[in-house]
PALO-48747 format. One line per 2 residues: number of its first residue (from 1); for each residue x, y, z of C-alpha. Coordinates in Angstrom, 2 decimals. Layout:
% PALO-48747
NUM) X,Y,Z  ...
//
This chain:
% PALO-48747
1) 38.34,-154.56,289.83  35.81,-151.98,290.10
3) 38.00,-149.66,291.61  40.63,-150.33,288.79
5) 38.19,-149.99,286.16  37.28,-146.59,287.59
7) 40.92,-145.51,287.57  41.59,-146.57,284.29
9) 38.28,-144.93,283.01  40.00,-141.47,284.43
11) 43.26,-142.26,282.95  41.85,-142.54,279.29
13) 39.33,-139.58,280.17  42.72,-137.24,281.24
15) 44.76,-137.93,278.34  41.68,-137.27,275.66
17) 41.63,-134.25,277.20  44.95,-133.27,277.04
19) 45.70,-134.54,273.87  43.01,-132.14,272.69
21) 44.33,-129.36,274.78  47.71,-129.58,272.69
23) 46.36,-129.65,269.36  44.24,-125.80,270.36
25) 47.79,-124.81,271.79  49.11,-126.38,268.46
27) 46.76,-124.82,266.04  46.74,-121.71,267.93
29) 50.34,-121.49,267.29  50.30,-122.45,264.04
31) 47.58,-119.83,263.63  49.61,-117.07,264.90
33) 52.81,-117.93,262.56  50.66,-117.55,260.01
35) 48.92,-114.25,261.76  52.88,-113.57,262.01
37) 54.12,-114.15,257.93  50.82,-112.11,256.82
39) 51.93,-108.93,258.62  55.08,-109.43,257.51
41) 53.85,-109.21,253.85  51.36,-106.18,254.96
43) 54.38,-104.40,256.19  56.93,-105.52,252.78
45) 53.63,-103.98,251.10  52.84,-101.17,253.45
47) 56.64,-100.10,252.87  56.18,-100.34,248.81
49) 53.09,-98.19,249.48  55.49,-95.97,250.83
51) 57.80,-95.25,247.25  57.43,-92.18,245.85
53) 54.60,-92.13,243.47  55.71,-91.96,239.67
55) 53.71,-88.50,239.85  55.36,-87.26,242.14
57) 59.06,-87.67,240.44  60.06,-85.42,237.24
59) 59.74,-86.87,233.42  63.78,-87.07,233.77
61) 64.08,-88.75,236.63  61.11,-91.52,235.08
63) 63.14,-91.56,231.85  66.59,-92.58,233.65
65) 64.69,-95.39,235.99  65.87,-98.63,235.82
67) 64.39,-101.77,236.15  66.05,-105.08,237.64
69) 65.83,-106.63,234.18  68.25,-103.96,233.11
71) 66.75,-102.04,230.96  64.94,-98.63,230.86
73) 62.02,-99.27,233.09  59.35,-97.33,230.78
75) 60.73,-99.66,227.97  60.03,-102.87,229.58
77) 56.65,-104.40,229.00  56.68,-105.86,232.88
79) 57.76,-102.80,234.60  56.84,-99.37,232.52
81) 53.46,-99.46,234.41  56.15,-98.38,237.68
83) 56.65,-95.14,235.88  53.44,-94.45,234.96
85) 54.28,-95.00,231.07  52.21,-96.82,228.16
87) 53.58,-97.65,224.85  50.90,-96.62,221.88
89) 51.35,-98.01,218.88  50.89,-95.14,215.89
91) 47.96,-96.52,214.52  45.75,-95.78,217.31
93) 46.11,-92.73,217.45  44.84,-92.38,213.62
95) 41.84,-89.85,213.01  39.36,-93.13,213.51
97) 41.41,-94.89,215.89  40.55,-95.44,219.54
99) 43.14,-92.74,220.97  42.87,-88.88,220.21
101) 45.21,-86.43,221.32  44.27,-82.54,221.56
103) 46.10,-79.50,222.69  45.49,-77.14,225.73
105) 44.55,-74.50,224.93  43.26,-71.10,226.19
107) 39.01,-70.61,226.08  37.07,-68.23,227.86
109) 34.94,-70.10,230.40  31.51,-70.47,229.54
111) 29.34,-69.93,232.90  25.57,-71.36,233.52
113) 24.47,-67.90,232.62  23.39,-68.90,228.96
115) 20.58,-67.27,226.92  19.05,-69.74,224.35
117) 19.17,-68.20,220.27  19.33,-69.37,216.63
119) 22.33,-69.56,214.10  21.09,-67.50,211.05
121) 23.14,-66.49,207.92  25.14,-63.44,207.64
123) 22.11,-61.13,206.36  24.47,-58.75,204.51
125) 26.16,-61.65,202.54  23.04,-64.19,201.93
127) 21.25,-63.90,199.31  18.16,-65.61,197.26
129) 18.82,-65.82,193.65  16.50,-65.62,190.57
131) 16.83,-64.32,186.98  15.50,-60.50,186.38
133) 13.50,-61.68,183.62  11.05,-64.69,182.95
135) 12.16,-67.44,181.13  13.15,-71.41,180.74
137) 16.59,-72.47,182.59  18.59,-73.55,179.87
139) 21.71,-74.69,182.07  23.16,-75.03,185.79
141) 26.18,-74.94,186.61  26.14,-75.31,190.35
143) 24.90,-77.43,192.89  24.64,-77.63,196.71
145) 27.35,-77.29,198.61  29.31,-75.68,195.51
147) 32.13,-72.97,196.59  31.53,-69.93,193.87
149) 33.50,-66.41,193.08  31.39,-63.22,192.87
151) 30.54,-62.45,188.72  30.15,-66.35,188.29
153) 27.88,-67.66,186.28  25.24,-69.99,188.58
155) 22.90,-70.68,185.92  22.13,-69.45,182.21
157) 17.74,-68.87,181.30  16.93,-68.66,177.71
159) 14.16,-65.60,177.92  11.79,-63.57,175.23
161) 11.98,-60.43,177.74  15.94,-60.71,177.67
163) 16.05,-61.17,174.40  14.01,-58.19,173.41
165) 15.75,-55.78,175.76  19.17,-57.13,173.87
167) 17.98,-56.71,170.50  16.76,-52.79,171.14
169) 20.06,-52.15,172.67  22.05,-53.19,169.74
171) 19.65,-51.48,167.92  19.54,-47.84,169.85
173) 23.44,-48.10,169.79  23.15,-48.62,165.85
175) 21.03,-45.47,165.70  23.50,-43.96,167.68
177) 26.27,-44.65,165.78  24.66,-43.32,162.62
179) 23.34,-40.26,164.36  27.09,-39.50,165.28
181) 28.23,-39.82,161.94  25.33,-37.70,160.75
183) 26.56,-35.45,162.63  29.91,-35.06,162.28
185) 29.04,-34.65,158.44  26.92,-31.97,159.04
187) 29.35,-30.06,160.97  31.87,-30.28,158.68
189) 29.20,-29.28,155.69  28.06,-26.41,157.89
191) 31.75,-25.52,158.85  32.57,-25.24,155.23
193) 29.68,-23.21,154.49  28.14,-26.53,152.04
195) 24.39,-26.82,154.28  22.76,-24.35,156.34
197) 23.26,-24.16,159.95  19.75,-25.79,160.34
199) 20.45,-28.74,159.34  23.56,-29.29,161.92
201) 20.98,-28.27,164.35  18.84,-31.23,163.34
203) 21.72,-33.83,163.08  22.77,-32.74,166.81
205) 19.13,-33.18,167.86  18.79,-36.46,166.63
207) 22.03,-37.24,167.53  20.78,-36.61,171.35
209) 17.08,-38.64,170.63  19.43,-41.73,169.40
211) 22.03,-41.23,173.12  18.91,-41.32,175.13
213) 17.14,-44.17,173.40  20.00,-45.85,173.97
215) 20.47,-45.45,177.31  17.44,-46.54,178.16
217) 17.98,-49.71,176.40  20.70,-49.60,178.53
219) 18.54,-49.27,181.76  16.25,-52.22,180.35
221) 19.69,-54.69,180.15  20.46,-53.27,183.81
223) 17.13,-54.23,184.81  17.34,-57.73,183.12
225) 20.88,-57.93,185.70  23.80,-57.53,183.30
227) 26.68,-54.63,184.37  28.28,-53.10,182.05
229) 30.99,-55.50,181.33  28.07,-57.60,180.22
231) 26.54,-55.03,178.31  29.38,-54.42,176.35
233) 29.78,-57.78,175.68  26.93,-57.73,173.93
235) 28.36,-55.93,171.29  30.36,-58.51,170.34
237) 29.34,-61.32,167.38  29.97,-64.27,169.37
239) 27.61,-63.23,172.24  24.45,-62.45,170.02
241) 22.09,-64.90,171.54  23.33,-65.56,174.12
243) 21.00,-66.29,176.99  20.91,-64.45,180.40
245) 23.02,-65.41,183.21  22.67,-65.24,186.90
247) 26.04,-64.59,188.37  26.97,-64.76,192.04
249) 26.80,-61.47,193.91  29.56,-61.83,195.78
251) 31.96,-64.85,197.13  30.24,-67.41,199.20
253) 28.64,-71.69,198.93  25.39,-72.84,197.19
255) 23.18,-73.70,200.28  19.79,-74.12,198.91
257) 18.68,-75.38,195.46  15.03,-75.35,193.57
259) 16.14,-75.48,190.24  15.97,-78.00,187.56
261) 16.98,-77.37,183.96  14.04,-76.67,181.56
263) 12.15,-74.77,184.32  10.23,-71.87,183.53
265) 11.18,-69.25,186.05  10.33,-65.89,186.77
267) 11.93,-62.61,188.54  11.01,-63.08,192.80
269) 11.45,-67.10,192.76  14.11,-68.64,195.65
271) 16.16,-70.52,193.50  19.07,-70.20,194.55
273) 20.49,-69.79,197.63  24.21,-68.82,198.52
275) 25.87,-67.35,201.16  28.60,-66.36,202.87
277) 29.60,-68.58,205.33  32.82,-67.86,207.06
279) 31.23,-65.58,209.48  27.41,-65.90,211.43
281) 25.11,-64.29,212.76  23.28,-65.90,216.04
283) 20.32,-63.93,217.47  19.66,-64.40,221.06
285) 17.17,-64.04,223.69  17.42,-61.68,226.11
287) 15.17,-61.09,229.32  14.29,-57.40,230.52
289) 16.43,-57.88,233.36  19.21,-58.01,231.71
291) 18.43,-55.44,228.91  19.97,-52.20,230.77
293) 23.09,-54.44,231.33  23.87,-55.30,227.89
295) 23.34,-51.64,226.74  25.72,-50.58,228.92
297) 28.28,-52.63,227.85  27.82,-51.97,224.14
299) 28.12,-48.61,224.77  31.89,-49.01,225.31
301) 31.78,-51.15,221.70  31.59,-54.65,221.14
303) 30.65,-57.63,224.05  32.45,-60.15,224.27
305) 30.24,-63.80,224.14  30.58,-67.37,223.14
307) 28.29,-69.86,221.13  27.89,-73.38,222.13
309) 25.56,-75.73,219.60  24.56,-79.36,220.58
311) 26.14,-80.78,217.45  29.34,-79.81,218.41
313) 29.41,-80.29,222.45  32.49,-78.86,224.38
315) 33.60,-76.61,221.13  32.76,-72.85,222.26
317) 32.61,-70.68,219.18  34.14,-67.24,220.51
319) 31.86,-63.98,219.24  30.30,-60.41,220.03
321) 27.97,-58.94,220.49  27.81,-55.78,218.19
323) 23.54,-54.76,217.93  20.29,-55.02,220.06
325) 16.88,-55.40,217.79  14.99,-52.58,218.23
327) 11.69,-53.96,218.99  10.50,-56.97,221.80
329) 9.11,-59.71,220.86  5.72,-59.74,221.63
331) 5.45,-63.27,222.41  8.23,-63.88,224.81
333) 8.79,-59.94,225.92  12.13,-60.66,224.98
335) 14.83,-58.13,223.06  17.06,-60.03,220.73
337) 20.63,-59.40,220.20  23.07,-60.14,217.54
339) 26.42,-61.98,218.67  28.67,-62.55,215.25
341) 30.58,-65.61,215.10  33.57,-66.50,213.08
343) 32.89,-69.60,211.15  35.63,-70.20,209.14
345) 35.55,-74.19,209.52  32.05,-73.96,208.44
347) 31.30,-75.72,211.47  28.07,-73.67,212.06
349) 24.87,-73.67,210.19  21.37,-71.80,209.76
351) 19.01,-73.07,211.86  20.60,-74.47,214.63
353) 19.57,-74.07,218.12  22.34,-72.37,220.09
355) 23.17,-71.38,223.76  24.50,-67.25,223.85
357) 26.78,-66.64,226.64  27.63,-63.53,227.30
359) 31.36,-62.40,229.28  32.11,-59.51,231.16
361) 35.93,-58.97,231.16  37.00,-62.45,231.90
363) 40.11,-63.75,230.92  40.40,-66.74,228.43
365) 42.17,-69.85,230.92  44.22,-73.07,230.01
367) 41.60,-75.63,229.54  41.58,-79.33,228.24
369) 38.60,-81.59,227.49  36.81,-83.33,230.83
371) 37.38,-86.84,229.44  41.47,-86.16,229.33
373) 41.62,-85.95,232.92  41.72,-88.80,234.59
375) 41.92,-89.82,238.85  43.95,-92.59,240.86
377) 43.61,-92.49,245.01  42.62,-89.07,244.96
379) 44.84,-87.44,242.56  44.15,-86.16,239.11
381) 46.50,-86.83,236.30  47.01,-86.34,232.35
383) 48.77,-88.63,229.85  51.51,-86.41,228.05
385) 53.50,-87.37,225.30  56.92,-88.96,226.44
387) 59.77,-90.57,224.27  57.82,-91.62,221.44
389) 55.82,-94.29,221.01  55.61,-93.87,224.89
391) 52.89,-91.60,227.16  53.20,-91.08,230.38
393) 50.87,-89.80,232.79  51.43,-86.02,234.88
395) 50.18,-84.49,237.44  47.67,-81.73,237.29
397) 45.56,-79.26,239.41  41.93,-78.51,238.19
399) 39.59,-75.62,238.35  36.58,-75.08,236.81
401) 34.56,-78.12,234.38  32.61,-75.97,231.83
403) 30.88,-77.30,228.63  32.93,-80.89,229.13
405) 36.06,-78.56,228.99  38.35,-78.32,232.46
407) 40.45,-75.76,233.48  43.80,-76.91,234.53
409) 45.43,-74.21,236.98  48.66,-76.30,237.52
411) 50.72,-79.09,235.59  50.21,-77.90,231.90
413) 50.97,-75.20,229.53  49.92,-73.21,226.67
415) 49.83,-75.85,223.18  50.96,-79.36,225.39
417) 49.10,-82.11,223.87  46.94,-84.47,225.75
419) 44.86,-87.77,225.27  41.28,-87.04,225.43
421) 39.60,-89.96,223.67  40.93,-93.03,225.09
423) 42.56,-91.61,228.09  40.93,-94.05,230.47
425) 41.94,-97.39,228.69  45.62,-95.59,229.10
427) 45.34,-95.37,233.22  43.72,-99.21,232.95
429) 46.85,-100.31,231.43  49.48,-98.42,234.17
431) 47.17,-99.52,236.80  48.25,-102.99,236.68
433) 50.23,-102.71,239.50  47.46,-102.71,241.79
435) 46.50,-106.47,240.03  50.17,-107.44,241.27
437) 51.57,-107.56,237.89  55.19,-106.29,237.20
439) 58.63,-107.81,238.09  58.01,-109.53,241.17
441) 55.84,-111.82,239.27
//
């Protein structure tokens, strides 16, 4: 029984163990079909991997695709991320919408070589206005920011000075007048042998006392501000009285203001302030070093040089430089020169801090802003305009990233439009595929 027992003990003890042998050989099998279906779908995947990228296929060619739903693949909303399109609807890409498109265009590239300045006015068309004469303003008709026409009037100031100088030129040319009709009468008394040639002689010489009083009253209205258009107005009956106006010396905006009707003012005051605008002058800093260079080059004319200002960054105002100050700075040891700038968006104003930097010959290259180009496994990419409300993205090759502005060597031309703002959100979207979305789904 013992014996049996013992036999029967081994028996049970065998088959446990190769009952559990099986189920490792079982499981270990089972493991590998499953080892077996995943490289299957690694190599159905690895294969896919293997399609030609939508950047590496022409616009046409993405235009004529076709998906298995039957329609144009960049029109359906499963499978346009396969071509690398978006649809936009119009209202994003409003002036405060999320999107913003922007041409490429050609810059000169603006190098680390930067010498810091300040944007000043044009000094030969800025100018601080006041009246020639004390007196009370009487009326304004400006304010800041207004857009005036040289000879117009800015403000009017009721003044005894003015009014003096006005009444002793309507008087001298009175006197005048009857001196040259004095005259004349003599003459023709003299010529007709009537008065003595004395008396002509007196009428003449009175005739000449009464010209120059008048001219200087003349002087005196000149000195008060008035040209002669206005000082022949003042011969006129509806103008007696009227008070003296400050007229704008040439075309040009209102940029400063201290004036306030019923103000008494007086010749020398800043009241006014207006310049013209549409072209800058910004005054840089330049080291000793670099002195001899800059002479060199303006010896052959103007330098070529660009302005960049914080409020505006990656807009590079193109300029010259046409002057060198003629003294250093005693503080920094530094020569100043002038760069002028266009401004004809009125984009740049006095007193900002500015970066001058100067160019030797270079030639302007096709740049787009930094935030427009956009990467995906290695390779960089724009989104273009395609079949409208559609973008698509292309391929490009980059150079240079200056001032957030790129320089695209490759893919792009002169005037193609671009999304700058927003252009990431757009590659989200075709991305998709990656999350396993599109037809297969």
């Amino acid at each position: 029984m013992t014996r049996d027992a013992n036999w029967t003990t081994g028996l049970m003890s065998f088959a446990a163990k190769l009952g559990l042998i099986l189920f490792f050989v079982y499981a270990a099998g089972g493991c590998a079909l499953e080892r077996g279906g995943a490289t299957h779908d690694e190599s159905h995947h690895a294969a896919a991997e293997e399609e030609i990228s939508d950047l590496d296929r022409t616009l046409d060619d993405l235009m004529d695709d076709a998906c298995e739903h039957g329609t144009p693949t960049y029109e359906c909303d499963e499978c346009r991320y396969e071509v690398g399109m978006v649809k936009v609807a119009p209202d994003l890409l409003d002036e405060d919408g999320p999107l913003r498109t922007e041409r490429a265009e050609r810059r000169t590239p603006v190098g680390a070589d930067a010498h810091n300045g300040e944007v000043c006015l044009n000094g030969e068309k800025a100018s601080f206005l006041s009246p020639r004469a004390a007196g009370t303003v009487q009326s304004i008709h400006v304010d800041v920011g207004s857009r005036v026409r040289r000879g117009e009037i800015l403000f009017t100031v009721e003044s005894p000075e003015f009014a003096e100088a006005r009444s002793a030129y309507l008087a001298a040319q009175a006197s005048l007048k009857l001196a040259d009709a004095t005259r004349e009468r003599e003459r023709d008394l003299y010529e007709r042998r009537i008065c003595p040639r004395k008396d002509l002689l007196e009428a003449e010489a009175a005739r000449e006392a009464a010209a120059a009083t008048a001219q200087a009253a003349r002087e005196r209205l000149r000195a008060c501000g008035l040209d002669d258009r206005g000082i022949a107005l003042l011969s006129a009956d509806a103008v007696h009285g009227a008070p003296l106006a400050v007229r704008a010396p040439f075309d040009g905006t209102v940029l400063e203001r201290d004036l306030s009707v019923g103000a008494a003012v007086e010749p020398g005051q800043q009241l006014l302030l207006v310049g013209d605008t549409s072209e800058m002058w910004v005054w840089a800093s330049l080291d000793d070093d670099d002195l001899r260079e800059m002479e060199r080059r303006l010896a052959g004319g103007p330098a070529r040089a660009s302005v960049t200002v914080p409020a505006f960054p990656g807009c590079a105002f193109p300029g010259r430089v046409d002057r060198i100050a003629g003294t250093i700075d005693e503080t920094t040891r530094a020569a100043r020169v002038r760069v002028v700038v266009p401004n004809s968006e009125g984009l740049l104003r006095a007193g900002m801090f500015a970066r001058v930097h100067l160019h030797e010959d270079e030639e302007p290259v096709l740049m787009v802003p930094a935030e427009a180009v956009l990467e995906d496994d290695g390779r960089e990419f724009v989104f273009v305009p395609a079949d409208p409300p559609y973008f698509v993205r292309r391929p490009v090759t980059t150079g240079r990233e200056l001032d957030q502005w790129v320089e695209v060597t490759r893919g792009l031309s002169d005037g193609d439009l671009v999304v700058s703002r927003g252009a990431f959100a757009l590659k989200s979207d075709v991305l998709r595929s990656k999350m396993g979305a599109g037809c297969a789904d």
